[in-house]
C-alpha positions as CSV (number, residue, x, y, z in Angstrom):
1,X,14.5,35.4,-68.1
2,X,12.1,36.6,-65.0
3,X,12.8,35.0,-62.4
4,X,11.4,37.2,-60.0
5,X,7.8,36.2,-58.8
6,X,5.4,38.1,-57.1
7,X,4.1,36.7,-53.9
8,X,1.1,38.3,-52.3
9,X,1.1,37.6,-48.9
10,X,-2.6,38.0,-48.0
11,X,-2.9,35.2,-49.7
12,X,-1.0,32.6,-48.1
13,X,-2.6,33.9,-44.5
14,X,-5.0,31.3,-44.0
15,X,-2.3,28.6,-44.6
16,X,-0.5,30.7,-41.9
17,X,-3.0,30.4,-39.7
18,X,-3.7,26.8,-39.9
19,X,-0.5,26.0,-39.4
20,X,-0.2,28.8,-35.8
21,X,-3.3,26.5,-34.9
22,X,-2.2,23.3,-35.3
23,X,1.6,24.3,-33.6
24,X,-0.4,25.4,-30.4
25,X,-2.8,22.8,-30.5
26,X,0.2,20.0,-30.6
27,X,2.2,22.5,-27.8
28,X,-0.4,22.6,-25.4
29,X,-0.8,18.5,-25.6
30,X,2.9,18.2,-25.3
31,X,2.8,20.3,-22.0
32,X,-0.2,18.5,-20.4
33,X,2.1,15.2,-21.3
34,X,5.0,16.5,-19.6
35,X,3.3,17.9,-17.0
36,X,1.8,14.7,-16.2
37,X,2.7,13.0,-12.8
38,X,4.4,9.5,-13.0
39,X,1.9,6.7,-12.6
40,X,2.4,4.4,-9.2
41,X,2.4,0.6,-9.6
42,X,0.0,-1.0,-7.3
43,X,2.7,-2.9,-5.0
44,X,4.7,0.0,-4.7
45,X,3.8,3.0,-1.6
């Protein structure tokens, strides 16, 4: 009746570190996106 589990955490750091990567990556698109000025139509001045 363990229930108790032993997590090492070392282990899980490269997961971590993937997934830091990926958030920034996708953050730093977002903010060139919103960052973005509006496109003009042709017939407009």
């Amino acid at each position: 009746m363990d229930s108790f589990t032993y997590v090492n955490i070392f282990e899980t750091k490269g997961l971590e570190y993937l997934l830091l990567l990926s958030f920034w990556v996708l953050f730093v698109f977002l903010v060139r996106y919103l960052s973005k000025p509006p496109k003009r139509r042709p017939g407009s001045r």
